[in-house]
Every structure is written in structure tokens, then in C-alpha cells.
DRENZA-704079 format. One line per field, with one value per residue (C-alpha): x, y, z; residue in three letters; chain; residue number from 1. Coordinates in steps of 0.2 Angstrom, whole numbers. Example, Ala and Ser with C-alpha at 12.3 -4.5 7.8 and 13.67 -1.06 7.14 Angstrom:
BEGIN
xx <- (62 / 68)
yy <- (-22 / -5)
zz <- (39 / 36)
rest <- (ALA / SER)
kette <- (A / A)
nr <- (1 / 2)
***
This chain:
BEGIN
xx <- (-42 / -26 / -33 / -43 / -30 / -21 / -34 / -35 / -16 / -17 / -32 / -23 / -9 / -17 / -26 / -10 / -3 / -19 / -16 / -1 / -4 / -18 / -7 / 8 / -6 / -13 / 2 / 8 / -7 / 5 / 11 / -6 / -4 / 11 / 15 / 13 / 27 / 19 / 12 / -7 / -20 / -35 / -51 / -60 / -73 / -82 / -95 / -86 / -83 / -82 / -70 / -60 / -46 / -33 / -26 / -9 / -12 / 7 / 22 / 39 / 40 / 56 / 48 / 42 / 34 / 27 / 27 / 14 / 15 / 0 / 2 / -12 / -7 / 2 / 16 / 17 / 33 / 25 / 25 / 16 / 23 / 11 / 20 / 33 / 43 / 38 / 18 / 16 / 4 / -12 / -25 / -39 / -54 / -67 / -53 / -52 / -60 / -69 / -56 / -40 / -27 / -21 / -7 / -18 / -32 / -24 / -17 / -8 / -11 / -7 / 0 / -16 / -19 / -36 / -41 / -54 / -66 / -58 / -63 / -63 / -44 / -39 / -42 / -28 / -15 / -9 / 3 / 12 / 31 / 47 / 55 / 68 / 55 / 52 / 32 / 21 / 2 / -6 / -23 / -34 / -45 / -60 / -69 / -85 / -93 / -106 / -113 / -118 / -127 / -146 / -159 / -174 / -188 / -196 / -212 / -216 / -213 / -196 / -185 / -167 / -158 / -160 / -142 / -135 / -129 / -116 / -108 / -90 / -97 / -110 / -113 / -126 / -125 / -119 / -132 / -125 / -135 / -148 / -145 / -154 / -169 / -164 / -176 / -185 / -201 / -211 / -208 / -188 / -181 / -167 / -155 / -146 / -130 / -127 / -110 / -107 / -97 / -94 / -93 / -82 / -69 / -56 / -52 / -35 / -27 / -17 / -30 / -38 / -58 / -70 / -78 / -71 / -72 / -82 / -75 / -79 / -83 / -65 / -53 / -37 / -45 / -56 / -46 / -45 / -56 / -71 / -67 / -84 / -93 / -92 / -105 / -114 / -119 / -118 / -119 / -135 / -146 / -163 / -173 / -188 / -199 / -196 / -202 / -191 / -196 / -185 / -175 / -177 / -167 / -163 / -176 / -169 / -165 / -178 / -167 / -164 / -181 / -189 / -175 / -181 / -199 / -194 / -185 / -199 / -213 / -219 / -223 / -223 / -207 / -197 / -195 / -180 / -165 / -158 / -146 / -130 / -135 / -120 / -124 / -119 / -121 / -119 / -122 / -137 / -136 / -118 / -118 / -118 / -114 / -120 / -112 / -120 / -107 / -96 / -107 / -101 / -110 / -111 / -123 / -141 / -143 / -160 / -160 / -175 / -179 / -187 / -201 / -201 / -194 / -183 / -187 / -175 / -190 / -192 / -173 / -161 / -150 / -156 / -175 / -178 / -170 / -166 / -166 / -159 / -159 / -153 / -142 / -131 / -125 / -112 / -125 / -122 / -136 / -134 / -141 / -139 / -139 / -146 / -159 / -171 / -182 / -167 / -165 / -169 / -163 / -159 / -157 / -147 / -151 / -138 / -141 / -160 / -154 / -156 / -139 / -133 / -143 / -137 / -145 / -142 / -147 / -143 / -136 / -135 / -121 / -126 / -124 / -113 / -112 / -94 / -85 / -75 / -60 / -63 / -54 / -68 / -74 / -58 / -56 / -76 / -70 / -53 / -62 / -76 / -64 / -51 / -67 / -75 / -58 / -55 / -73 / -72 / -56 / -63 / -76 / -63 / -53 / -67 / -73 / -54 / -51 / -69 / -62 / -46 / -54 / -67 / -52 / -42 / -57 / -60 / -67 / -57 / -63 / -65 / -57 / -58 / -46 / -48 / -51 / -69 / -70 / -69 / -80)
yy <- (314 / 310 / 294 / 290 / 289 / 279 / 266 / 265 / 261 / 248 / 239 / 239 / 230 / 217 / 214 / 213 / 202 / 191 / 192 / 184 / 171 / 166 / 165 / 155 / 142 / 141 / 137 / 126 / 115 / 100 / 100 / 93 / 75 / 65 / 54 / 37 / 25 / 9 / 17 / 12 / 18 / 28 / 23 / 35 / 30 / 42 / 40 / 40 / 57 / 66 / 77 / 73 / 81 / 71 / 81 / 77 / 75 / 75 / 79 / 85 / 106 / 104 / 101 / 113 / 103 / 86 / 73 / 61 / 44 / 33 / 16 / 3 / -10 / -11 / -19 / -15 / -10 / 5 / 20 / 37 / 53 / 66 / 82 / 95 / 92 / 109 / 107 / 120 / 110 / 122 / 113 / 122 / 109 / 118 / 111 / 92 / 78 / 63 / 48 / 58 / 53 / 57 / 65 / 78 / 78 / 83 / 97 / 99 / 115 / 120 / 100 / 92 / 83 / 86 / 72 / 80 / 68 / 55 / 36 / 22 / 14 / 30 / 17 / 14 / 18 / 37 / 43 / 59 / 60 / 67 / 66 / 55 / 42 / 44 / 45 / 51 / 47 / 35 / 33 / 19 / 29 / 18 / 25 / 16 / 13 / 28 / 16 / 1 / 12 / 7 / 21 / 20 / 35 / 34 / 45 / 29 / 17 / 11 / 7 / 6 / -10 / -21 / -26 / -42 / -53 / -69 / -79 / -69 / -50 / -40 / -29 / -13 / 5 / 20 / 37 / 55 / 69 / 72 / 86 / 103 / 104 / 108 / 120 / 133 / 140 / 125 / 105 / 99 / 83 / 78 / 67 / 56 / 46 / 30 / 19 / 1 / -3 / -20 / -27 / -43 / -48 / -51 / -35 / -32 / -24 / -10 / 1 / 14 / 14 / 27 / 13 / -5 / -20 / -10 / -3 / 2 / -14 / -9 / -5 / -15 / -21 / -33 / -48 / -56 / -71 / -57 / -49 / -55 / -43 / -28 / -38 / -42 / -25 / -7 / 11 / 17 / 33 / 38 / 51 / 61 / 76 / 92 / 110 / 123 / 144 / 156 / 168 / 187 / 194 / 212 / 225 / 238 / 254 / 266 / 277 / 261 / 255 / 271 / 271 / 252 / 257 / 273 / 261 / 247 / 261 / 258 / 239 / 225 / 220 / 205 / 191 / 193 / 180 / 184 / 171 / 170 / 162 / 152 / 154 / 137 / 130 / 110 / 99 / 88 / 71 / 74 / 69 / 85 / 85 / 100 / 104 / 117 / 129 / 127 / 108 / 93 / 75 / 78 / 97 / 97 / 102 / 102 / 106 / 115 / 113 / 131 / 129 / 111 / 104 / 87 / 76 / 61 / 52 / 53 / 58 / 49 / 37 / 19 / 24 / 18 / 5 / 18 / 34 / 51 / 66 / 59 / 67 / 54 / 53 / 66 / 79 / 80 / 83 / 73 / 76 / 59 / 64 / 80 / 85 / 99 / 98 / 99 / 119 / 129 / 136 / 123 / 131 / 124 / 124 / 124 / 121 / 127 / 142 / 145 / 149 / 147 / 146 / 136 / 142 / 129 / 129 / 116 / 117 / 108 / 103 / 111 / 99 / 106 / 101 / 89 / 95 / 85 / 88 / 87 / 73 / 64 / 63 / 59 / 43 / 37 / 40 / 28 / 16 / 15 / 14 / 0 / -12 / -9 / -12 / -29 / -36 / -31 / -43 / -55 / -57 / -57 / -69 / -81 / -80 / -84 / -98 / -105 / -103 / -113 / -125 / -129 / -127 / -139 / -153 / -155 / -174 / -182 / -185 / -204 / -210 / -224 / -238 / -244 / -262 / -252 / -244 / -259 / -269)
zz <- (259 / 265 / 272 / 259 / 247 / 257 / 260 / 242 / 240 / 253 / 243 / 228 / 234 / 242 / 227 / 218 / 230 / 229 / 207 / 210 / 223 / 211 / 196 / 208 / 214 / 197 / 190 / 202 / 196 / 193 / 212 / 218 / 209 / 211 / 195 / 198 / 200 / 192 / 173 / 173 / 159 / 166 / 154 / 144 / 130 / 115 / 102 / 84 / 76 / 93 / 99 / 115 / 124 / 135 / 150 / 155 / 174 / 181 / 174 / 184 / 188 / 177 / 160 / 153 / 136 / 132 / 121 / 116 / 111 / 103 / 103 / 97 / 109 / 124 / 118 / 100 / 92 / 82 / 88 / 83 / 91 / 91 / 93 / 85 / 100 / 106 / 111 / 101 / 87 / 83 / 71 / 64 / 68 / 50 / 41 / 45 / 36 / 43 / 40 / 37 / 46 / 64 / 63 / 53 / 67 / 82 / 94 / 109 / 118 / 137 / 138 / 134 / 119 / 108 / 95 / 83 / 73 / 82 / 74 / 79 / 75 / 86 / 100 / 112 / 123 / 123 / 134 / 140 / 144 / 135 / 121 / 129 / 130 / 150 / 153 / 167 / 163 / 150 / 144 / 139 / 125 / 119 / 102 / 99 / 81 / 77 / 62 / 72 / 85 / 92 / 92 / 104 / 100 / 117 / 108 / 99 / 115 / 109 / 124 / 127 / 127 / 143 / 152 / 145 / 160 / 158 / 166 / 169 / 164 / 163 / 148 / 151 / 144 / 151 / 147 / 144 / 150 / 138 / 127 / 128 / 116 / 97 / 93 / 104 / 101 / 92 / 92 / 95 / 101 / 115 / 113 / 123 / 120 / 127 / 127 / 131 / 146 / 153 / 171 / 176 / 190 / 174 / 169 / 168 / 182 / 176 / 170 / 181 / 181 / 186 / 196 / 200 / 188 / 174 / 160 / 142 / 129 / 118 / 132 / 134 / 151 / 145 / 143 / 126 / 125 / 129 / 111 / 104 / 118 / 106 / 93 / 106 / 113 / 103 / 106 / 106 / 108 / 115 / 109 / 112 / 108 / 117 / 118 / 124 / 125 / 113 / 125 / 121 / 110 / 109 / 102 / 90 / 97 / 92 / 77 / 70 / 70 / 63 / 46 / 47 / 42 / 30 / 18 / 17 / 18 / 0 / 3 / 16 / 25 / 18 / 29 / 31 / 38 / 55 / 54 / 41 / 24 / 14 / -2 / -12 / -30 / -31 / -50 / -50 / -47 / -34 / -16 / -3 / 15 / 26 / 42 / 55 / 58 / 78 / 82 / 89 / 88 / 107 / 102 / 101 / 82 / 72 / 54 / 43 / 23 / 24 / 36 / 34 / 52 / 47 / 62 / 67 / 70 / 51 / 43 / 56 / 47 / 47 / 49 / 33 / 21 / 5 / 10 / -2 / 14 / 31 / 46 / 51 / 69 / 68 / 66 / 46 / 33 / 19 / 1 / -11 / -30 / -30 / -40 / -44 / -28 / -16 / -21 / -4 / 10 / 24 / 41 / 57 / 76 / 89 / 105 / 102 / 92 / 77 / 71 / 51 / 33 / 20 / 2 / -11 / -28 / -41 / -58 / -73 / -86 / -103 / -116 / -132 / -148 / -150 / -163 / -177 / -169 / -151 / -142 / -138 / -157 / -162 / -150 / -157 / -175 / -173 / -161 / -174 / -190 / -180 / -178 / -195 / -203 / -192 / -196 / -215 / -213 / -204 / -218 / -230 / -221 / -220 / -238 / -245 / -231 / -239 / -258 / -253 / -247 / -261 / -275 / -267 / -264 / -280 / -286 / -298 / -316 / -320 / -333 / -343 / -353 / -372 / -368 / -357 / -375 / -383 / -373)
rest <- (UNK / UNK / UNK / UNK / UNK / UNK / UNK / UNK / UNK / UNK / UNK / UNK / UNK / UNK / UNK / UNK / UNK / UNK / UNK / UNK / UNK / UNK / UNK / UNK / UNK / UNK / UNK / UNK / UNK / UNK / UNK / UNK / UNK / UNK / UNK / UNK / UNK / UNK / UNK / UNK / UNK / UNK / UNK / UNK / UNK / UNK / UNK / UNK / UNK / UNK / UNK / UNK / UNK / UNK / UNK / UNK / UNK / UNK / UNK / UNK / UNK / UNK / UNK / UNK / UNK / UNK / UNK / UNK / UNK / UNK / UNK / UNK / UNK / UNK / UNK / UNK / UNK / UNK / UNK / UNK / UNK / UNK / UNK / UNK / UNK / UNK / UNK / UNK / UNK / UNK / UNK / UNK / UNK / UNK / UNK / UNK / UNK / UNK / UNK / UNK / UNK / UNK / UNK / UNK / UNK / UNK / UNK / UNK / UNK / UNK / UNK / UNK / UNK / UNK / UNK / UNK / UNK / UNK / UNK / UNK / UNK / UNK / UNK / UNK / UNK / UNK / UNK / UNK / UNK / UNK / UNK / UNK / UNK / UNK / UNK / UNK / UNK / UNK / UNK / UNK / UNK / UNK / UNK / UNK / UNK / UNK / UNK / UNK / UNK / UNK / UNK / UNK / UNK / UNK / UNK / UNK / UNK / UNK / UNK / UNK / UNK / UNK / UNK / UNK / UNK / UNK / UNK / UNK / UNK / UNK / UNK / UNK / UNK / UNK / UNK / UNK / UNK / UNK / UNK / UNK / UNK / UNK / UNK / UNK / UNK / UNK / UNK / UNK / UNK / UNK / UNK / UNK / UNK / UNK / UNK / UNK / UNK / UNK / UNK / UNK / UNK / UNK / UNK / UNK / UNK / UNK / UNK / UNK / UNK / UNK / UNK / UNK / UNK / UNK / UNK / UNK / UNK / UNK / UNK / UNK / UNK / UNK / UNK / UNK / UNK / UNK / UNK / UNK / UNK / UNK / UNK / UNK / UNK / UNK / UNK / UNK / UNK / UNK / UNK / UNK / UNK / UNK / UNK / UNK / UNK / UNK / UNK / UNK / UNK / UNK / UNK / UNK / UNK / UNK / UNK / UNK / UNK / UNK / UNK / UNK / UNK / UNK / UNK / UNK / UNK / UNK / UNK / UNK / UNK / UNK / UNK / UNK / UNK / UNK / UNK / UNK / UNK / UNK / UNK / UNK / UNK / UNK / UNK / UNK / UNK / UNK / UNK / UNK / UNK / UNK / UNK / UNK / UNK / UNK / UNK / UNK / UNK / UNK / UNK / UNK / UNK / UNK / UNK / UNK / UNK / UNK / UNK / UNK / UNK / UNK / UNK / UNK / UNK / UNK / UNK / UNK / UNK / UNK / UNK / UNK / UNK / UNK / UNK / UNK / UNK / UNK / UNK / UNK / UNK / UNK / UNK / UNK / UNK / UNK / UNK / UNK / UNK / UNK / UNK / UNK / UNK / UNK / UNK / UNK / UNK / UNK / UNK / UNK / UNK / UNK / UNK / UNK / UNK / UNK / UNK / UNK / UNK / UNK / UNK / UNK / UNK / UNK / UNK / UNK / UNK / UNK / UNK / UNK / UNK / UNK / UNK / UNK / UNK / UNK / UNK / UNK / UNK / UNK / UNK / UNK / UNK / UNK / UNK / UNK / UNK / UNK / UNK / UNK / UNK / UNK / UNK / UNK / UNK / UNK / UNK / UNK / UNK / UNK / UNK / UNK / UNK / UNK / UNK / UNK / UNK / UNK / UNK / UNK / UNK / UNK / UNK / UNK / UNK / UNK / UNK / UNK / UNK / UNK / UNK / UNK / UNK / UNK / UNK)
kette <- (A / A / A / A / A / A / A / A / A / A / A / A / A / A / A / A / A / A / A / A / A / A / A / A / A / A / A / A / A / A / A / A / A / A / A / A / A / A / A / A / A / A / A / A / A / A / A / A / A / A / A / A / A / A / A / A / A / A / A / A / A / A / A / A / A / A / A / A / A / A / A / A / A / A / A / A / A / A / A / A / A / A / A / A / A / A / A / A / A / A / A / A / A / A / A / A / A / A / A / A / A / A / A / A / A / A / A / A / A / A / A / A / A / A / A / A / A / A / A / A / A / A / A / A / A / A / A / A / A / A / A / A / A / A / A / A / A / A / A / A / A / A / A / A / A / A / A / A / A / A / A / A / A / A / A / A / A / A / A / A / A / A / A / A / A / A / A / A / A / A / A / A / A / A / A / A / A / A / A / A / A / A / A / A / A / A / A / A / A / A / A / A / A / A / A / A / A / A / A / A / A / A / A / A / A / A / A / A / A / A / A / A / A / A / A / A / A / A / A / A / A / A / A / A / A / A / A / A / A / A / A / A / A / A / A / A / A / A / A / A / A / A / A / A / A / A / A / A / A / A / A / A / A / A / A / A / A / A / A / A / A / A / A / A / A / A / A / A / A / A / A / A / A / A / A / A / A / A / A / A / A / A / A / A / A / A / A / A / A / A / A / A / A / A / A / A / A / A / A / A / A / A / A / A / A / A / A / A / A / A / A / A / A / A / A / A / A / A / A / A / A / A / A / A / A / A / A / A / A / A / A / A / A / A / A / A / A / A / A / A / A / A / A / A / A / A / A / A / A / A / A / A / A / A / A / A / A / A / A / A / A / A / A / A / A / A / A / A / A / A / A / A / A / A / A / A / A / A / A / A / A / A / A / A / A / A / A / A / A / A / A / A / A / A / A / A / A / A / A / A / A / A / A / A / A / A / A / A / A / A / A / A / A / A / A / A / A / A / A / A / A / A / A)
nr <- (1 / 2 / 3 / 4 / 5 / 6 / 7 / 8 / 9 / 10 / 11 / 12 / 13 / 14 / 15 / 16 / 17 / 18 / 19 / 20 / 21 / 22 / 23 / 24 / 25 / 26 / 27 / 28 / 29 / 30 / 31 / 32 / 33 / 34 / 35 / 36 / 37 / 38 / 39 / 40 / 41 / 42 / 43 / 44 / 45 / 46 / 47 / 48 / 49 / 50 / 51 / 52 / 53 / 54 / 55 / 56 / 57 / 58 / 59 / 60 / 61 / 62 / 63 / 64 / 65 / 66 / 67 / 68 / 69 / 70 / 71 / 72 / 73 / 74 / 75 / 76 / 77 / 78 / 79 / 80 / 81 / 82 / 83 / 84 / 85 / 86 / 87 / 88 / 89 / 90 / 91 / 92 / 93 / 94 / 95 / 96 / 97 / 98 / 99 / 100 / 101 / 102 / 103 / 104 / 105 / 106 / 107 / 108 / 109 / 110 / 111 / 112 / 113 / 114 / 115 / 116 / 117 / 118 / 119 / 120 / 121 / 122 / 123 / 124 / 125 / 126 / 127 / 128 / 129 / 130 / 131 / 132 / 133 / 134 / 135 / 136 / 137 / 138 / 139 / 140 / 141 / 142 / 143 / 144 / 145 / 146 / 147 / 148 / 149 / 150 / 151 / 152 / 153 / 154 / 155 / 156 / 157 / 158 / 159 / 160 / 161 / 162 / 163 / 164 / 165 / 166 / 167 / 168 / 169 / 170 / 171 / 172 / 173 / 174 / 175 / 176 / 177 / 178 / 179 / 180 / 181 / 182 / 183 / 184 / 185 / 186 / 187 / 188 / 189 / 190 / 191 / 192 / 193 / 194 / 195 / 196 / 197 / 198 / 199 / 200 / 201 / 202 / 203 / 204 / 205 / 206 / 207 / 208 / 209 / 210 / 211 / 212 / 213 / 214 / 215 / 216 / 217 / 218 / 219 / 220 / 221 / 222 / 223 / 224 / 225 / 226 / 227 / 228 / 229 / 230 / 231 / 232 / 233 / 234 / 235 / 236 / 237 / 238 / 239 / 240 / 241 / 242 / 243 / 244 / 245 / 246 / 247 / 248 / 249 / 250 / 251 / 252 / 253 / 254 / 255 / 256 / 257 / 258 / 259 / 260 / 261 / 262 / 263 / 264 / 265 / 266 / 267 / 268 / 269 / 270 / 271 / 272 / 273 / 274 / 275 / 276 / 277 / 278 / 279 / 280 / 281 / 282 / 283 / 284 / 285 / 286 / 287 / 288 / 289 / 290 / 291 / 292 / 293 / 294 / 295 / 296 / 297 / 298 / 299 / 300 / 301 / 302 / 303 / 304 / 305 / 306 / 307 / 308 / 309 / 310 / 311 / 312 / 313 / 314 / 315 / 316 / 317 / 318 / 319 / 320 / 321 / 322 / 323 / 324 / 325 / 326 / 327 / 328 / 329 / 330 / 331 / 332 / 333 / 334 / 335 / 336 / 337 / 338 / 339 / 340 / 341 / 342 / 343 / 344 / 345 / 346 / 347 / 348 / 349 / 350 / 351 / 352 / 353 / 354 / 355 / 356 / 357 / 358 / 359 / 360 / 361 / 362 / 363 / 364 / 365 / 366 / 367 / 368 / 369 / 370 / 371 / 372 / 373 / 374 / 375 / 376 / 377 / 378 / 379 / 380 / 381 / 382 / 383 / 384 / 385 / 386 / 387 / 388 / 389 / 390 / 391 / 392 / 393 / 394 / 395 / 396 / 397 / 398 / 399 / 400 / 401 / 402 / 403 / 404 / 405 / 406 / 407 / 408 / 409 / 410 / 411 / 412 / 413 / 414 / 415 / 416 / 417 / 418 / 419 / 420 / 421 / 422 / 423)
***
């Protein structure tokens, strides 16, 4: 027994010594990259709307915070600094809106920055240092516009754009993974994003590429007289049909089941949701923008009108000239004036699980009866009374100006001498 216990002891501190020398190497994560000498800008690119996060790679073992700094161009004189000067800026992502500004979208947690809903004047040059000014590692960020994106629905034999090739550079699209199905158990779709990168001998040297002498269309690489690549190549996306199986989900323990029945004995078992439901009232004829509850534009997300499925292939922005209901590229549900057919419960799929309901129902404003003395009634009555009281002097005006004139014009009587009279 005596052994035994001892044996034990001995484990236990070898796992507390192996506890720390995880902790010790983990924490000495910043050992393993030296900064470099010469600051160059490693190239990164996102899709509009997307949320990205910006690791600062090397800093010295003394610091013990960051700072980061966002400049649109290299040498531009205006500054952002994005930080309290403690790292300690926590942002609720629910909260933000799309085209606030970004000192309101950003956080910086464990010395990384995080851009939420980034757009696309967050392109640029952000970098990580000290408050003193002194930096470490820079990067060259690249938002491309979600609004002029290219959609390819493979189902219908649409295809992907071919590579553009000219004389100095060579534009082409980078694919993302495609994204797990949408919806399980019946029809989804995939997606897949695609960005536009550029290859050429020119590009700028002090930028850091995942492969040489390609880079994203709006880095700082790409030299200035290839600014009119952007309109010539955009983003795009692919998509296609899919069809994924539902994973089990737990069975209800047998108590629970059997009180289950006793209270829907007398009739049939409502259907009910085993998702949240957000209940929400919206006036007709407004503009409503549904969001599915912990998504990115980088998720597979599938949204439902009751048991109707709302397709891309049928309610992806653009597919149409004029269209009322869309979802955007962002993954947003849009509802353009609102009317009486809109009411139902609109369901959202995450990452092929159905996840959130979203019940809407739509009001009306009652018409009421304006009285005498309401404001409104008031401003009618005096606007009414001003013009009538200006046109009934205008008329008046008129009619004397016209008697004035005829008073004064007229003909003189002739008159005659006594030698006429005599004659």
C-alpha cells in the first residue's frame, strides 16, 4: 500500500512538472519568431462584412501590451491608434452595425487585433508596436467589395470566371473551401467564396506573400499604374445543391417522455419549435433586416418562410432586377416594405442546423380622427387662411390697378369755337 501511494505521488509530480513546462513553453510563444529588422507587410485579403483577426507575430519578452496603429497608406500622415493603451478593448460583435466606424468595430484580446464587419475602407497597413511609436509586425489587409461580387450557380451550368492574363500581370481567383451544406435532411446548398489575386514581377518588394509575385487585387503591392485591375476582375462565389444527413439528437429520457404524453392526451401533439423563436412586431411598408443568430458571411446559413426553403438560386441578391425578399452576401435576410403576406415564422440554419426562429407579424398605424386643435390641424388651417388671404388681394390688387388705369385714360371731350357755331 505503502508503494502504491508512493507511485501515485511520483505521477502527480511529474504531471505538475509537465503543467508547467506546458505553460513556460506556451507562454514563451514569442521566443520562436525573431522580429524583423527591415518592417515589411505580410498580405492578407477578406470578403466585405467578414470578420478577421490580426496576430501580433513578434513582439520583445519585455512588453507586456500593444498598440495598434492603422494607416491607409504607407506614408500618410494620419494615424488611427487602436487601443486604450492597455490591450484590454473588449467589443460585443451582436451590437455592431454594418458602416459604423472603426474605432467602434474592433478589439484587441491576448495581443491580436479583431476587425468585426470589416468594409472595405478598412483596407491598409495595420501594425503592432508600442505606444512609444516603435513596431514589430505590420500587415497589408485587403477588403474586397461584397456588392460587386460574381455568382456562378454550377446547378444551372454557370462557371466561374476564366483567369485574365496581360501583359505585365495575371489576374485569377483564389477559392475558399466550400462551406458545409446549409441544411441537413432535405435540399441545401454550398457555397464557396472566391477572391481576386493578382500575379506580376512588379509588385512592390516590401510586402510578404504567401507565394511569390501574387498577391491580392487591393494590396499596397501592386504598383500604382495597375489600379484599374480592381474593375477589371471581382470577388465571386460558386454555388451548388447539396444534401447532408441530420446527426441524432438526443431521445428524451423515459419520465419525461411519458409526462410528455399525459399532458397532450386529449388531442394531437402540437408541432412544436425545437429551436428559439424571437418574437418581433415591424409596421407595414418599413425595411427589416434579419440576422441568424452567432453567423459570419464565411458560415453556411440557409433561411426558411415556414416550410417554404428560400433558395439562392431564387433569393440571392442580384438574381433578379427588383426584388422585395433577398439575403445579401453577408448572410442577411432582407424584407423591403413589409406588408401583410410577410407575417410568418422565418427559420435559420447554421452550419446545417437549424438553429433560431424569428416570428414576425405586421402592424398597422390606426388612422385617428385630427382634432381642431392638434398641431397638425392648426398649421393646415393657417397655411390655408395665409393663401386665401394673399389671393383675395391679389384679385383686389388687380381690379383697382384696372380701375386706375381706365379713370385716368379718359378721351377728351371736343370742343368747339363760336366762329364753327357761326359757320
Amino acid at each position: 500500500m505503502g508503494m502504491r501511494l508512493l507511485g501515485v505521488t511520483i505521477l502527480l509530480s511529474l504531471v505538475d512538472v509537465l503543467q508547467a513546462f506546458a505553460i513556460e513553453k506556451k507562454g514563451d510563444v514569442f521566443k520562436k519568431m525573431a522580429c524583423p529588422a527591415f518592417l515589411i507587410f505580410e498580405n492578407v485579403a477578406y470578403m466585405e462584412d467578414m470578420t478577421f483577426e490580426l496576430p501580433c507575430k513578434c513582439k520583445p519578452e519585455e512588453a507586456s501590451s500593444v498598440v495598434w496603429y492603422f494607416q491607409k497608406s504607407l506614408h500618410s500622415h494620419k494615424t488611427t491608434v487602436l487601443t486604450d493603451f492597455n490591450g484590454t478593448v473588449i467589443v460585443d460583435s451582436s451590437h455592431i452595425r454594418t458602416g459604423s466606424d472603426l474605432l467602434k468595430r474592433f478589439s484587441i484580446r491576448m495581443f491580436s487585433l479583431i476587425v468585426f464587419r470589416a468594409q472595405v475602407r478598412d483596407s491598409g497597413h495595420y501594425l503592432c508596436g508600442t505606444k512609444e511609436g516603435l513596431f514589430f509586425y505590420g500587415y497589408d489587409v485587403d477588403v474586397q467589395p461584397a456588392r460587386q461580387i460574381t455568382v456562378a450557380f454550377l446547378d444551372n451550368d454557370e462557371h466561374v470566371q476564366e483567369d485574365y492574363a496581360g501583359q505585365e500581370f495575371t489576374l485569377f481567383t483564389t477559392f475558399w473551401d466550400w462551406t458545409s451544406c446549409d441544411r441537413c435532411g432535405v435540399r441545401g446548398e454550398q457555397r464557396r467564396i472566391g477572391l481576386c489575386y493578382v500575379q506580376s514581377t512588379q509588385l512592390k518588394p516590401r510586402y510578404r506573400t504567401a507565394l511569390p509575385n501574387v498577391t491580392s487585387c487591393g494590396s499596397r503591392a501592386v504598383p500604382a499604374h495597375f489600379q484599374h485591375l480592381i474593375h477589371l476582375r471581382s470577388p465571386e462565389v460558386a454555388i451548388r445543391s447539396c444534401l447532408a444527413p441530420c446527426s441524432e439528437k438526443e431521445v428524451p429520457e423515459e419520465g419525461v417522455q411519458s409526462v410528455s404524453n399525459i399532458v397532450y392526451k386529449l388531442g394531437d401533439k402540437p408541432q412544436l419549435p425545437h429551436v428559439p423563436i424571437q418574437y418581433h412586431s415591424q409596421p407595414s411598408k418599413t425595411d427589416l433586416v434579419i440576422a441568424c443568430p452567432g453567423a459570419r458571411p464565411e458560415h453556411a446559413v440557409a433561411w426558411d418562410k415556414d416550410s417554404v426553403r428560400l433558395y439562392r438560386s431564387h433569393y440571392l441578391v442580384g438574381v433578379k432586377k427588383s426584388m422585395r425578399v433577398f439575403i445579401d452576401h453577408g448572410n442577411h435576410l432582407h424584407l423591403q416594405q413589409v406588408r401583410k403576406r410577410d407575417k410568418a415564422t422565418y427559420f435559420c440554419w447554421r452550419e446545417g442546423e437549424l438553429v433560431a426562429g424569428f416570428q414576425l407579424t405586421v402592424t398597422y398605424q390606426p388612422r385617428r380622427q385630427r382634432s381642431p386643435t392638434d398641431p397638425e390641424s392648426i398649421f393646415v388651417m393657417r397655411a390655408v387662411g395665409i393663401s386665401f388671404a394673399i389671393i383675395i388681394g391679389i384679385f383686389f390688387l388687380i381690379h383697382m390697378s384696372l380701375y386706375s388705369y381706365l379713370l385716368f385714360r379718359k378721351p377728351p371731350q371736343d370742343t368747339q369755337t363760336p366762329q364753327d357755331t357761326l359757320t
